[in-house]
C-alpha positions as CSV (number, residue, x, y, z in Angstrom):
1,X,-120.0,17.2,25.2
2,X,-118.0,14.5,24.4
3,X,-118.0,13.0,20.8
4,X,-120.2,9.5,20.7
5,X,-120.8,7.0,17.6
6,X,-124.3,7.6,17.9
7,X,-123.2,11.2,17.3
8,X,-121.4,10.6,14.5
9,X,-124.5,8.9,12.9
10,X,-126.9,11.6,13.6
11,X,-124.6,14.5,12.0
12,X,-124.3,12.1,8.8
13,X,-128.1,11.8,8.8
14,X,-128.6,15.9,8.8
15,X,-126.8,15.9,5.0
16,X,-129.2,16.6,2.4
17,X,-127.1,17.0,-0.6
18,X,-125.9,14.4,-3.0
19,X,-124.6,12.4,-0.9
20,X,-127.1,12.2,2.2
21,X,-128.4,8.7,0.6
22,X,-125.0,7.1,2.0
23,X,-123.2,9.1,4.4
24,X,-124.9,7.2,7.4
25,X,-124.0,4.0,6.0
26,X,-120.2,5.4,5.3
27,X,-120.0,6.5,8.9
28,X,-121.5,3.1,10.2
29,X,-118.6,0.9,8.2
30,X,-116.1,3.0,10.0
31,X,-117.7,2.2,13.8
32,X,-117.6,-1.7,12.2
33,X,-114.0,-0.6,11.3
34,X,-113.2,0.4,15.5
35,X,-112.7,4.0,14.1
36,X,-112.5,6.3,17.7
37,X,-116.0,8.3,18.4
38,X,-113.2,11.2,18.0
39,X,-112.3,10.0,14.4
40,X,-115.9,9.0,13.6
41,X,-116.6,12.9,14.6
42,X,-114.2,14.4,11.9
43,X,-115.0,12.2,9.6
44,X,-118.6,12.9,9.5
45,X,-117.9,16.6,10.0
46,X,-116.0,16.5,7.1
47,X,-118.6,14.5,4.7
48,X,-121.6,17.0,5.6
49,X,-119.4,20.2,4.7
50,X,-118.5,18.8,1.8
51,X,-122.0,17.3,0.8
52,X,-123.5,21.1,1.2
53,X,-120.7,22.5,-1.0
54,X,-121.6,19.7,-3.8
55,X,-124.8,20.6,-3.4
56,X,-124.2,24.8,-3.7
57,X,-122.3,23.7,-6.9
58,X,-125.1,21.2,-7.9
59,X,-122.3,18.7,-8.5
60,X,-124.1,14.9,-8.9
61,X,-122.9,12.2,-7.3
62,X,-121.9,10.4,-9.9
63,X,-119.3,12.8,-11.2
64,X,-117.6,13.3,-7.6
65,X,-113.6,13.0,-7.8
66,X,-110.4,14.2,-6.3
67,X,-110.5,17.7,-8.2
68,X,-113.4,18.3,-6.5
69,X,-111.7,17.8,-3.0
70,X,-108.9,20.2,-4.0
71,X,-111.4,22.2,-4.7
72,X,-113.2,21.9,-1.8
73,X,-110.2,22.6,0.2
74,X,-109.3,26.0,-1.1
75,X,-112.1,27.7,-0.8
76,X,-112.3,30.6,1.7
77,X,-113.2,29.6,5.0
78,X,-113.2,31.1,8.5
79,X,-113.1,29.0,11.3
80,X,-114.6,29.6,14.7
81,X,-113.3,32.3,17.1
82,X,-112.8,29.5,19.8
83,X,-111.2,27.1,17.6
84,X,-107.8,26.7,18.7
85,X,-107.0,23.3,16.8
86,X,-106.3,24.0,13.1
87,X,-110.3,22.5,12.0
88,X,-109.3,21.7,8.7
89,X,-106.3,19.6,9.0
90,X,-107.5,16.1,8.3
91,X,-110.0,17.6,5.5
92,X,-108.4,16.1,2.9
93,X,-107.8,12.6,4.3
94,X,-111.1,12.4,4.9
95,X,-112.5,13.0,2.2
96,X,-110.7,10.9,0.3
97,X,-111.3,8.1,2.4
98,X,-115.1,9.0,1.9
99,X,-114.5,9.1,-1.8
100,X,-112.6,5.6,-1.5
101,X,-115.6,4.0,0.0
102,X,-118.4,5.7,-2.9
103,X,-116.2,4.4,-5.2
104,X,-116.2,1.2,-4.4
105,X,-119.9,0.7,-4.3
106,X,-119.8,2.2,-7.4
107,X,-121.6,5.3,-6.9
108,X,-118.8,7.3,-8.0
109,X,-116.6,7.1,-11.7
110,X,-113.5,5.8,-10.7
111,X,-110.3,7.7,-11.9
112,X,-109.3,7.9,-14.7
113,X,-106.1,5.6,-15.6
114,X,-103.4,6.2,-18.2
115,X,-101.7,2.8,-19.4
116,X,-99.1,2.8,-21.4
117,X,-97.5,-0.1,-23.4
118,X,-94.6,-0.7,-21.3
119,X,-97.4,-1.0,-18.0
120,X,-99.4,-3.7,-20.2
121,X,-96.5,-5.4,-20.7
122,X,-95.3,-5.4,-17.5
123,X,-99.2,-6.4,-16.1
124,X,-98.7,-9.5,-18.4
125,X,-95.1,-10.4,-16.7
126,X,-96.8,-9.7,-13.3
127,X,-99.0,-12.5,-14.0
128,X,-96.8,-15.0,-15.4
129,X,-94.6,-14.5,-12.4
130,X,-97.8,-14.9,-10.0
131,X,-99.6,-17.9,-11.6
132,X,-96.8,-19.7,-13.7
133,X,-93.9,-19.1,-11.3
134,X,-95.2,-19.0,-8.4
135,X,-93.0,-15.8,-6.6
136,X,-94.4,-14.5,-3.4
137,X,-95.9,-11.2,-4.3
138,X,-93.3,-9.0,-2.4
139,X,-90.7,-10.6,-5.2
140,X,-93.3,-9.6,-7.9
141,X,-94.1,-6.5,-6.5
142,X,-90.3,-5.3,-6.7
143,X,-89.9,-7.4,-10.3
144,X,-92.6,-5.3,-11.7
145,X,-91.2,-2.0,-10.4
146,X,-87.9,-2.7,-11.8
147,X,-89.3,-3.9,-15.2
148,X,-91.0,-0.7,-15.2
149,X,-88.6,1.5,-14.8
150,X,-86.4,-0.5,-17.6
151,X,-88.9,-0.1,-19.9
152,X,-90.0,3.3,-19.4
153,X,-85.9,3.9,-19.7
154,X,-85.6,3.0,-23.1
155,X,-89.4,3.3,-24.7
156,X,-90.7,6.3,-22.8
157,X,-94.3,6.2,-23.2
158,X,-94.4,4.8,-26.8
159,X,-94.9,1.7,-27.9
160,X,-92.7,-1.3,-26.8
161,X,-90.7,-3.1,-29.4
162,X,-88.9,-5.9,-27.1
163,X,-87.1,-7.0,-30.9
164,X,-85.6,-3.4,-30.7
165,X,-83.7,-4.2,-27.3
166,X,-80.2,-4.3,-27.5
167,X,-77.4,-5.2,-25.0
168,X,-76.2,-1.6,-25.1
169,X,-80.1,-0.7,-23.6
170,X,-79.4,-3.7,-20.9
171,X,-75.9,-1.9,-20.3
172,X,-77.4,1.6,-20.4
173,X,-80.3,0.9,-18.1
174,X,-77.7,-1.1,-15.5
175,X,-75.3,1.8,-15.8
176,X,-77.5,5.0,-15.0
177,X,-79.1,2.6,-12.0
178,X,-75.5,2.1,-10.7
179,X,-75.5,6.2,-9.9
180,X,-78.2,6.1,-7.6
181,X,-78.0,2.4,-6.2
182,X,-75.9,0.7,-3.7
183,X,-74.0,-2.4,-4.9
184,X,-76.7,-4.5,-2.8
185,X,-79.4,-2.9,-4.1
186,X,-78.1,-2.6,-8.0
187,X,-77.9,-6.8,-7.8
188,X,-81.4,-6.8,-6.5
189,X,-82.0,-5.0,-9.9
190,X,-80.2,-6.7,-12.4
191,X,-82.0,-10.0,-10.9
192,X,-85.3,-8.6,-11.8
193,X,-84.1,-7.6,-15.3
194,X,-82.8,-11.0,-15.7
195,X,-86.3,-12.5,-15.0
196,X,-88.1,-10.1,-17.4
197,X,-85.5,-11.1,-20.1
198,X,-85.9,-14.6,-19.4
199,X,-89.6,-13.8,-19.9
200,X,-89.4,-12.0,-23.4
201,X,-87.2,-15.1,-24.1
202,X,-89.9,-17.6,-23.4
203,X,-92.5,-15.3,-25.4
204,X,-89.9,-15.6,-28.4
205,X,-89.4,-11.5,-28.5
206,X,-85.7,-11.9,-27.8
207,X,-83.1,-14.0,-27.7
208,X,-80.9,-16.2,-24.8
209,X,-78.1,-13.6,-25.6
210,X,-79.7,-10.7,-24.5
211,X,-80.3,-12.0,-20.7
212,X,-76.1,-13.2,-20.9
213,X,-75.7,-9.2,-22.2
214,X,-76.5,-7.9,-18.1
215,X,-73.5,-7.3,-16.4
216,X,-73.0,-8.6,-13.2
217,X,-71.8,-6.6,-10.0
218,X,-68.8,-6.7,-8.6
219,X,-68.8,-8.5,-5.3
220,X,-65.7,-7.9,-3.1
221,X,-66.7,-11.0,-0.4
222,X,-66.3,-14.5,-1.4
223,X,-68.5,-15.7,0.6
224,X,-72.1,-14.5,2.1
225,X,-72.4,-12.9,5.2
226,X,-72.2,-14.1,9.0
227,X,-75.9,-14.8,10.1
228,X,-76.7,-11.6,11.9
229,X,-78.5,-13.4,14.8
230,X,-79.7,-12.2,18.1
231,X,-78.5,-13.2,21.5
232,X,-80.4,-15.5,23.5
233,X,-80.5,-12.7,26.0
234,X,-81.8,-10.3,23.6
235,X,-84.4,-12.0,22.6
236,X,-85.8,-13.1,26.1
237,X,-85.7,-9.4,26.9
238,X,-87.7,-8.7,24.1
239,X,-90.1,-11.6,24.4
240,X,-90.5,-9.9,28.0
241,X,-90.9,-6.7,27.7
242,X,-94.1,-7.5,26.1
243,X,-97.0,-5.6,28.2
244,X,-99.5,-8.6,28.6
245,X,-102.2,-6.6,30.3
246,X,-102.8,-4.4,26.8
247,X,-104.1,-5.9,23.3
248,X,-100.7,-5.0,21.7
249,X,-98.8,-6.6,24.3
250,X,-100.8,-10.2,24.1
251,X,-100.0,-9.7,20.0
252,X,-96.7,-8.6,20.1
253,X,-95.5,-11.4,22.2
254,X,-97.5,-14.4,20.4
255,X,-95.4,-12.9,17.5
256,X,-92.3,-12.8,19.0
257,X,-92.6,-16.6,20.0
258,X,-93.6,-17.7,16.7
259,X,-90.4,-15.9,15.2
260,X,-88.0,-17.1,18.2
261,X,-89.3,-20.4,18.2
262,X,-90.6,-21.6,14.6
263,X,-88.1,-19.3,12.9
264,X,-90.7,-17.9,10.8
265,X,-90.4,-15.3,8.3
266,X,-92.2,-12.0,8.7
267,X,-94.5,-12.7,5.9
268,X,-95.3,-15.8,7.5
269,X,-96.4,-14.9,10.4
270,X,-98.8,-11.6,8.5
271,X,-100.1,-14.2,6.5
272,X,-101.3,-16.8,9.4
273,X,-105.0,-17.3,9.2
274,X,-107.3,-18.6,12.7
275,X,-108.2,-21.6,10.1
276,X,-104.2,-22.3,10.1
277,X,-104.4,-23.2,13.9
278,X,-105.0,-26.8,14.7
279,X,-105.3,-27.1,18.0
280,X,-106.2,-30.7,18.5
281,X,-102.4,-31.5,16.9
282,X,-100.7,-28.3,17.5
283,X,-100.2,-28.0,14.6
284,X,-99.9,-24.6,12.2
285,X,-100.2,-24.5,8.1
286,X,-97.7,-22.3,7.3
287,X,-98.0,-20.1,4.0
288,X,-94.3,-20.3,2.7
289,X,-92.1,-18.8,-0.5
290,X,-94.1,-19.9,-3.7
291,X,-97.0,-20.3,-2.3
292,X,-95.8,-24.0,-0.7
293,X,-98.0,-25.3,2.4
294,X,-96.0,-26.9,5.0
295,X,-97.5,-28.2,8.3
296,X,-95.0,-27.2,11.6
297,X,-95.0,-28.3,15.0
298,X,-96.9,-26.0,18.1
299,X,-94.8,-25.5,20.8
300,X,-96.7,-25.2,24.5
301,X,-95.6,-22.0,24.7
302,X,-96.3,-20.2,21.4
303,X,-100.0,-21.9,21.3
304,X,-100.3,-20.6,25.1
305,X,-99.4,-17.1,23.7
306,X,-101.4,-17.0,20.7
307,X,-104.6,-18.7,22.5
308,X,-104.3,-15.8,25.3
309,X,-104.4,-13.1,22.6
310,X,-107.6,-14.6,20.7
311,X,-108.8,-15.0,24.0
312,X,-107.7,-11.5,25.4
313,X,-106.5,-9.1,23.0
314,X,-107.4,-9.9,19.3
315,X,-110.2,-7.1,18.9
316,X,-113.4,-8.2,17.0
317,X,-113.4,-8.5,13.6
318,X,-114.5,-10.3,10.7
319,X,-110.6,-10.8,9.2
320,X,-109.4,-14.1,9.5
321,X,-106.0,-13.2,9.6
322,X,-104.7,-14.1,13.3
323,X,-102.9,-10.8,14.2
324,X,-104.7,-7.6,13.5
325,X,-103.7,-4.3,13.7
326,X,-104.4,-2.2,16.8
327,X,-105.9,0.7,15.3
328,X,-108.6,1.6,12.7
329,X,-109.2,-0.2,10.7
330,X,-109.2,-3.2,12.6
331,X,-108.2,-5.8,9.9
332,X,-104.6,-7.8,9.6
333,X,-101.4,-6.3,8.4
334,X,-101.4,-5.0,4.6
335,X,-99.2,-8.0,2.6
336,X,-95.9,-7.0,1.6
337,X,-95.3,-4.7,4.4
338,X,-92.8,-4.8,6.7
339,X,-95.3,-4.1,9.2
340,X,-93.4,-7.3,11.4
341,X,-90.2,-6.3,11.3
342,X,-91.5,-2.5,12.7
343,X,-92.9,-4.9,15.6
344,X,-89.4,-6.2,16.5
345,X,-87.6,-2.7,15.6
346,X,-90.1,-1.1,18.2
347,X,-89.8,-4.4,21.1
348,X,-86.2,-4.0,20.8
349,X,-86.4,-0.1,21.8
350,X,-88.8,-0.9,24.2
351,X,-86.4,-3.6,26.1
352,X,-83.8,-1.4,25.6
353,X,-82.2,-2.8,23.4
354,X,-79.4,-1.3,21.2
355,X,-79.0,-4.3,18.7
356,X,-77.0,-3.4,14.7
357,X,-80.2,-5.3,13.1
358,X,-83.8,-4.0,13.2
359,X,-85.6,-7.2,11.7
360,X,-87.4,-10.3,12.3
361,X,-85.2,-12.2,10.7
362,X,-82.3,-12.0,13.1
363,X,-85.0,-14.7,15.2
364,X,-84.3,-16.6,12.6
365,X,-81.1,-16.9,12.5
366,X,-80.7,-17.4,16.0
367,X,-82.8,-20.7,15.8
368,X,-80.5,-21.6,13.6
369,X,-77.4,-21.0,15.1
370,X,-79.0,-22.8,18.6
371,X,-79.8,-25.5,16.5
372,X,-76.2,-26.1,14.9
373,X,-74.8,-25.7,18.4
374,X,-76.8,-28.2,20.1
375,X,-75.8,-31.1,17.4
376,X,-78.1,-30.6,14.3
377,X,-77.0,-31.2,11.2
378,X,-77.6,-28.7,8.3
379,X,-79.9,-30.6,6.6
380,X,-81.8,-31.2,10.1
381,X,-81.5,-27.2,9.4
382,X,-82.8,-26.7,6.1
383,X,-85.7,-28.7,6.2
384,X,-86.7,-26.6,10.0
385,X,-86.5,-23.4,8.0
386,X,-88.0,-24.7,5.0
387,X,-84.9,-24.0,2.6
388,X,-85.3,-25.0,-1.0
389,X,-81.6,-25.0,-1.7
390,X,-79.1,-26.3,0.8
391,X,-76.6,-23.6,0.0
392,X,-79.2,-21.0,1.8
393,X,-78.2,-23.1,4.8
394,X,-73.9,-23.4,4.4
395,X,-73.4,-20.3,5.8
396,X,-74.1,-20.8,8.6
397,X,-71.4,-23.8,9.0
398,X,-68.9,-21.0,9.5
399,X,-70.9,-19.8,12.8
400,X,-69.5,-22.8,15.2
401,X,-66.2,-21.4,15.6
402,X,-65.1,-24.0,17.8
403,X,-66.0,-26.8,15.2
404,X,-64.0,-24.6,12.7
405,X,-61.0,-23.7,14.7
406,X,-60.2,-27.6,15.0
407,X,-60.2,-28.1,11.4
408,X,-58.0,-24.9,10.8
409,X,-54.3,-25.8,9.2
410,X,-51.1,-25.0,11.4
411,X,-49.5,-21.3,10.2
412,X,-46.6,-21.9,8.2
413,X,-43.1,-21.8,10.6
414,X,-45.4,-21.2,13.4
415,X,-45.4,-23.8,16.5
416,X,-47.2,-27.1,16.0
């Protein structure tokens, strides 16, 4: 017989241990989640074995936690003769996700956590960087990490004594990253240290010559890289190759637009909200870097795209964000993900595409570079992408070669 919500429902309903009181309303957030009547099946399996083995060991409810899972999971068990599936291999999953959900309607005690001084520090740096500064919380998310790591490099898990820093710790710290980091990657940290230094400046724990003590990385290029843009070819193949009869075909291609034609950044386009839409204007609120609103233009054919997805493919859901994922749970993209630039990575393969760069921001670029070749100005640039600094928009002066090649100097003995 095959498996059926109202299935689901009625096994959750035939718990009687400690947690029979809630297992029908777990199982009814997943079908208002768009779990499969497949998944809603495991899942409920799951939660009734492990409700009866609670109740064997007259474990309460309230004392539920991930030992108990583990627990759960190696005890002896023989499956059925005619199972040919291995029955238990989403056990654990599962029940986590069921312990997620108790947890947070507090019926269970959540975990214990272990904070040390360095991660009190560092929660107080995360905050000053979020509500003072104003960093978008991907920046944050890595600051934080990095601070971390710094900390816990030269404090362990005792108390922090920002006084006690010395540039030899700043060197130290810099010096054991630069074994397991790239030189990209090593600048990305000694930014971060920079900005935490600059914070234990502000909080008068150390002084201006500290944040001068981190080296800098050795850059070989004097100037930034070429734009790594995507052909116009490319990207009307990708744009195409776009399945419009399937939900993920209608999203996929209302994304594409938006990052082809508004040269939006992939955070941009996860954080988009329905309320962002004007449609009387065609107009869109974009979420920027810093938290900064800015209202852009809706071109025919990205509000055509994004209306037939709402219209068509956008499942139901309470999440305002406009593009949703396509599987349970049905809500928009986690923040800080790259969950965009996986779209384009996976349109490119599908168009056949073999392109050097994965991302979304090679859309981007190419905007920019169509722009510059059809007459604007790199201002007319800067203030399209939303650049706070108009060196973020030089480099790509070095991208019309024809422009460039007239204002090249004659070669020394060679003909005029």
């Amino acid at each position: 017989m095959e498996p059926t919500c109202e299935g689901a429902i009625e096994l959750a309903r035939s718990a009687t241990g400690p947690l029979s009181p809630y297992l029908e309303a777990f199982v009814t957030s997943l079908v208002d989640q768009q779990y499969t009547a497949i998944s809603l099946r495991v899942k409920s399996w799951h939660a009734v074995a492990f409700d009866a083995w609670l109740a064997k060991h007259d474990i309460a409810l309230v004392g539920v936690s991930d030992t108990h899972i583990d627990q759960f999971h190696r005890r002896s068990y023989q499956p059925r003769s005619d199972c040919k599936a291995e029955p238990r291999i989403h056990e654990t999953s599962a029940l986590r996700h069921l312990l997620r959900y108790l947890r947070e309607q507090g019926l269970c005690t959540p975990p214990p956590t272990a904070t040390t001084s360095a991660d009190d520090l560092v929660a107080s740096f995360e905050r000053f960087l979020l509500h003072d500064k104003g960093l978008a919380t991907t920046t944050v998310d890595y600051y934080r990490s990095r601070t971390r790591d710094f900390l816990i490099h030269r404090f362990g898990t005792g108390e922090v004594d920002l006084g006690n820093l010395s540039a030899a710790n700043v060197i130290d710290f810099i010096r054991n990253q630069s074994r397991q980091l790239r030189p990209k990657s090593l600048k990305s940290v000694i930014t971060a240290l920079r900005a935490f230094l600059r914070y234990a400046q502000y909080r008068g724990e150390t002084s201006a010559a500290l944040v001068n003590a981190v080296p800098a990385v050795a850059a070989w290029s004097t100037t930034p890289p070429l734009p790594r843009a995507i052909s116009p070819e490319h990207a009307r193949s990708v744009i195409d190759s776009c399945d419009t009869s399937t939900s993920m075909g209608l999203r996929d291609r209302a994304v594409l637009l938006l990052l082809s034609r508004l040269g939006l950044r992939g955070g941009e386009v996860l954080a988009l909200l329905l309320e962002d839409i004007d449609w009387d204007t065609s107009r869109l609120s974009i979420r920027g870097k810093n938290g900064r609103v800015c209202l852009m233009p809706m071109p025919a054919d990205v509000g055509e795209a994004i209306a037939m997805y709402l219209q068509r493919g956008r499942p139901q859901s309470d999440d305002r964000h406009v593009f949703l994922r396509t599987r349970a749970p049905i809500k928009g993209f986690r923040h800080g993900s790259d969950s965009i630039g996986s779209l384009v990575c996976n349109a490119l393969r599908r168009a056949g595409i073999n392109a050097p760069h994965k991302g979304s921001h090679q859309f981007r670029y190419a905007l920019a570079v169509r722009m510059l070749k059809r007459g604007a100005s790199l201002p007319e640039i800067g203030e399209v992408l939303r650049h706070r600094s108009p060196m973020a928009t030089s480099i790509y002066a070095k991208v019309d070669i024809d422009v460039l090649r007239g204002l090249a100097l004659p070669w020394p003995g060679g003909a005029s």
